[in-house]
KEKE-3310 file (N, C-alpha, C; in steps of 0.2 Angstrom, whole numbers, plus 5000, padded with zeros to 4 digits):
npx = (4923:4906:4895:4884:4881:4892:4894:4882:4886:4896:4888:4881:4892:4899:4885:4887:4897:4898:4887:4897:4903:4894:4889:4900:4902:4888:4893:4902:4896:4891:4878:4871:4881:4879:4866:4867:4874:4869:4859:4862:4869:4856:4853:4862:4859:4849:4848:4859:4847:4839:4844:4847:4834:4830:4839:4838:4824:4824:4836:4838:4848:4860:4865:4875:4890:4902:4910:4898:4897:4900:4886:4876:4882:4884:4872:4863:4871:4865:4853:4856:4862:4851:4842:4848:4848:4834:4831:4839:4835:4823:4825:4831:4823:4812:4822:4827:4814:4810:4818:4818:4804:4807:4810:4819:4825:4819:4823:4841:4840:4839:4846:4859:4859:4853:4862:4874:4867:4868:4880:4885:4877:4881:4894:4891:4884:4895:4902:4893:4895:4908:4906:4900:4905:4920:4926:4921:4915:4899:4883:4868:4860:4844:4832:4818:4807:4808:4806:4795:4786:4790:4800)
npy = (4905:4910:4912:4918:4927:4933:4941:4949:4957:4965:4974:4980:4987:4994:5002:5010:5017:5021:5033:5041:5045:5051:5060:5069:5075:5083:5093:5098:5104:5098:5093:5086:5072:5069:5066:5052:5046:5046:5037:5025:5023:5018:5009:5000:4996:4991:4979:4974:4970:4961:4950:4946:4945:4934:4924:4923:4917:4903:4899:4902:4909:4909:4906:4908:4904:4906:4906:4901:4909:4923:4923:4930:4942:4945:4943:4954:4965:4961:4963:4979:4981:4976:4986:4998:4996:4994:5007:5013:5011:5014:5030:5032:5028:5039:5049:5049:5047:5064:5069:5066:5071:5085:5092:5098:5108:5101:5086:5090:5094:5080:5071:5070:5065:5052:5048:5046:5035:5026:5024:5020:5006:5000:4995:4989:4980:4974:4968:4960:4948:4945:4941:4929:4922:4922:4927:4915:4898:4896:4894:4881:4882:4888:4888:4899:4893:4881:4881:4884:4876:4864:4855)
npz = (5128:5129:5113:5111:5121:5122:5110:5113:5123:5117:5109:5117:5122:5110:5110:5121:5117:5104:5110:5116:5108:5099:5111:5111:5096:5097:5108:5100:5090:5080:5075:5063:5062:5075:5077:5068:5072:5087:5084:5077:5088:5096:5088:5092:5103:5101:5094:5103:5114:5106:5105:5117:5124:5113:5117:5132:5130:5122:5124:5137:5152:5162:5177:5191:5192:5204:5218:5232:5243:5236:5231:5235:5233:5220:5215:5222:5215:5200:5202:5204:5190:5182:5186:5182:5167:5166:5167:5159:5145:5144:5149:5136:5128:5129:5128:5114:5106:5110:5105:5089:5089:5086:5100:5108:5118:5129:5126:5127:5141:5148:5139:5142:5156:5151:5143:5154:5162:5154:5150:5164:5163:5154:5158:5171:5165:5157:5167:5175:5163:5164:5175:5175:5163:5162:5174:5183:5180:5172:5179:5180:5166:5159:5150:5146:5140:5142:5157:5160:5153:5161:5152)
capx = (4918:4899:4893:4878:4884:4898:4890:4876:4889:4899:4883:4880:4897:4896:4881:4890:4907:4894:4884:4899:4905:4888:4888:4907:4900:4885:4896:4908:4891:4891:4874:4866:4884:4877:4863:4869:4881:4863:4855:4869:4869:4851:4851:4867:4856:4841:4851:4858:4839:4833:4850:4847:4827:4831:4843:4833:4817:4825:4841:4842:4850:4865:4866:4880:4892:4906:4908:4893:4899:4898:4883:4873:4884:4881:4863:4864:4876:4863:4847:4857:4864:4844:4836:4850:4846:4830:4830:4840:4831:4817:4829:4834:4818:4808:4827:4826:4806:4811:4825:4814:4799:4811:4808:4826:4826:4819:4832:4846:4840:4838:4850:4865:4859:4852:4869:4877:4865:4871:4888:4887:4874:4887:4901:4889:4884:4902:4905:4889:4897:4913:4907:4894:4908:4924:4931:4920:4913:4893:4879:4867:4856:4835:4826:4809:4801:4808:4805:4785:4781:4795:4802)
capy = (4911:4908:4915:4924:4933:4938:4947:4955:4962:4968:4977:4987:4991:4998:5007:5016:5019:5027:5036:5044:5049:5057:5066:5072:5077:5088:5098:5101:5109:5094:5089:5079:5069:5068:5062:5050:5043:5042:5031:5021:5018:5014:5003:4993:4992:4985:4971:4969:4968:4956:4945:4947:4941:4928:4920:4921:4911:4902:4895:4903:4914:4906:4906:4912:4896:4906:4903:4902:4915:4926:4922:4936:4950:4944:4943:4962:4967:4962:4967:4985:4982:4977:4992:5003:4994:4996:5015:5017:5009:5020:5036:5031:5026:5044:5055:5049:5052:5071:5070:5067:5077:5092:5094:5099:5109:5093:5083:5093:5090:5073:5067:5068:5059:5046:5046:5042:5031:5019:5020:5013:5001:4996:4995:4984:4971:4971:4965:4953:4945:4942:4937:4923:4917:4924:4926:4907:4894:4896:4888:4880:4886:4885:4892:4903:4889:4874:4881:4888:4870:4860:4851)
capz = (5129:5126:5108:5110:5129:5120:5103:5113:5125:5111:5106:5122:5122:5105:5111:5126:5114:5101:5113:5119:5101:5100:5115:5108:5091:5098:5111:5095:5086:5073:5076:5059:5065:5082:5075:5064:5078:5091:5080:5078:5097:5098:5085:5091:5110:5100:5092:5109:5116:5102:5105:5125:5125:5111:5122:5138:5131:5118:5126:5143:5155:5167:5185:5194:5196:5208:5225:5235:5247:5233:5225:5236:5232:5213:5215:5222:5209:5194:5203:5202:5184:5178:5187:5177:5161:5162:5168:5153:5141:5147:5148:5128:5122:5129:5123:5106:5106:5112:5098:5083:5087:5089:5106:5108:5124:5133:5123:5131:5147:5148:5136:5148:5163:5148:5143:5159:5164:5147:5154:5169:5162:5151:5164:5175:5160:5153:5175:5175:5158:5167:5181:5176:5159:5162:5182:5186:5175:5173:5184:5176:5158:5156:5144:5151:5138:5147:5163:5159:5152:5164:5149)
cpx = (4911:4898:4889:4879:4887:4896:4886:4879:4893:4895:4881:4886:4896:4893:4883:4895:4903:4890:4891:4904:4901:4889:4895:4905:4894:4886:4903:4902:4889:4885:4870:4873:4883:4869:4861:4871:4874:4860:4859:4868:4862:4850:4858:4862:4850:4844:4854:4852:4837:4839:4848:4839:4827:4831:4839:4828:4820:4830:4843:4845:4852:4866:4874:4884:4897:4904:4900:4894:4898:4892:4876:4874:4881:4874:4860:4864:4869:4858:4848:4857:4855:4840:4841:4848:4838:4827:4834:4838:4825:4817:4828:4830:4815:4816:4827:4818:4808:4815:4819:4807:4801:4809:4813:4829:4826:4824:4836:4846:4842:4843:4857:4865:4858:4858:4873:4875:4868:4876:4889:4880:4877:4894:4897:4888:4889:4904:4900:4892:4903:4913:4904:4898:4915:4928:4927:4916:4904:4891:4875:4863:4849:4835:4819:4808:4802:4807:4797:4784:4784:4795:4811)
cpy = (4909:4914:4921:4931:4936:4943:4949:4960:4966:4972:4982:4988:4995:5001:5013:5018:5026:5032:5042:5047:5054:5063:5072:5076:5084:5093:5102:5105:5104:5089:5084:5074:5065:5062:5055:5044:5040:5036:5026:5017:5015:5009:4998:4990:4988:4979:4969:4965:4961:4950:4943:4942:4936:4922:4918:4916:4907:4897:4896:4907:4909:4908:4906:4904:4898:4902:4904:4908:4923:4929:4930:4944:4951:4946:4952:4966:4970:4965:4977:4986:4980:4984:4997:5001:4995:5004:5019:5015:5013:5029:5036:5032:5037:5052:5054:5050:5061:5073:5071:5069:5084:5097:5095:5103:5104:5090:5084:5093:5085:5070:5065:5063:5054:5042:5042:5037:5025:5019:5017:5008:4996:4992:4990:4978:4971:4965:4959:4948:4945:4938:4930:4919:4921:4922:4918:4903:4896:4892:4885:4886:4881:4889:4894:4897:4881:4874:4880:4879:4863:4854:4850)
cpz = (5125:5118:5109:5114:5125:5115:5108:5119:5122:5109:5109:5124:5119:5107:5113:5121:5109:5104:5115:5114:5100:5104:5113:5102:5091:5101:5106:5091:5080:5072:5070:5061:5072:5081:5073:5070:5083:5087:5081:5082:5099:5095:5088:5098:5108:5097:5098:5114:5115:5105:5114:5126:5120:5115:5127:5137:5127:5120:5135:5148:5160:5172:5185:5196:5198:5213:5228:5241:5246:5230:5228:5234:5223:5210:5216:5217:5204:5194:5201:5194:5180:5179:5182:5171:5159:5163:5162:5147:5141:5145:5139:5123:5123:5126:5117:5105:5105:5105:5090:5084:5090:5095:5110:5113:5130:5133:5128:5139:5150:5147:5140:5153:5158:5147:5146:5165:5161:5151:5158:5168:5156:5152:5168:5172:5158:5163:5175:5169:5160:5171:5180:5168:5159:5168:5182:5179:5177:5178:5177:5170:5156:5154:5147:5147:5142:5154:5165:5158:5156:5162:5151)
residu = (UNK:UNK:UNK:UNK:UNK:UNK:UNK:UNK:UNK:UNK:UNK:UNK:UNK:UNK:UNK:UNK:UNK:UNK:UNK:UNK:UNK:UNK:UNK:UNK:UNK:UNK:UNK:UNK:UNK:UNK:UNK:UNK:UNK:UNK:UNK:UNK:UNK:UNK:UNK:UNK:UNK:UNK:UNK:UNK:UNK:UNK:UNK:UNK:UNK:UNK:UNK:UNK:UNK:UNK:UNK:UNK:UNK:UNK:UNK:UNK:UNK:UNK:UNK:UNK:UNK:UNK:UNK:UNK:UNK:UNK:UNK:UNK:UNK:UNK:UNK:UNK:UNK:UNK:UNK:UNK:UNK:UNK:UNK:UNK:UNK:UNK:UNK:UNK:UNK:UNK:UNK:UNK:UNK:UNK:UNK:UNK:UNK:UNK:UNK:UNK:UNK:UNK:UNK:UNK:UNK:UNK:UNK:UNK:UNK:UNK:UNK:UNK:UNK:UNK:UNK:UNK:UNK:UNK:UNK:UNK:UNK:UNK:UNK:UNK:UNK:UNK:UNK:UNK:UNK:UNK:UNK:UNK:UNK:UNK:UNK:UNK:UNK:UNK:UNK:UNK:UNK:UNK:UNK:UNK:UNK:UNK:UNK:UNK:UNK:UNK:UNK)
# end
């Protein structure tokens, strides 16, 4: 198992597991709890962020090395699991805004669909990290710096 994949998928797990503690905590009425618990989940998705764009320019991002037969459905797949990621990333960043300038009917809104946009944005990268170092062996690994100066 690759090091880094692995920690920063561990971190947007953790995100979803605490988001979904949160959502639990608020529906019980335990909101500095809830509080307490969101934070949490946005700081565990910003250390998988910083670990995630590290990586990319720094060491890389690996290509799909299943079968070739597959590698369409793959490519499908991730283009879904990027747009979820980044429409929850979007969702998370404007429900924590809403959150802390107590704008808390918005909030309440929002906050749900933001929710379970995480989930299965966590449920699709936990499946792209299986598929690309788990089910098959990687393809290859650039680095954006190696590819931009094509060292």
């Amino acid at each position: 198992m690759p090091f880094l994949p692995t920690i920063s998928t561990f971190f947007i797990v953790l995100s979803a597991i605490l988001v979904a503690f949160g959502w639990r905590f608020i529906v019980k009425g335990k909101a500095a709890t809830h509080k307490k618990t969101m934070i949490a989940a946005a700081i565990s998705a910003l250390i998988f962020f910083i670990i995630y764009a590290s990586r990319t320019v720094f060491v890389g991002n690996s290509s799909f090395g299943g079968p070739e037969e597959l590698e369409i459905y793959y490519t499908l797949f991730l283009i879904f699991h990027i747009f979820l990621a980044t429409s929850g990333a979007i969702f998370g960043i404007v429900t924590l805004t809403l959150a802390f300038k107590r704008k808390i009917k918005k909030h309440r809104k929002i906050g749900p669909v933001t929710s379970i946009i995480w989930f299965f944005t966590a449920i699709t990268g936990v499946m792209v990290y299986l598929l690309l170092y788990i089910f098959y062996d990687s393809g290859e690994t650039t680095s954006m710096i190696k590819a931009i100066l094509g060292s």
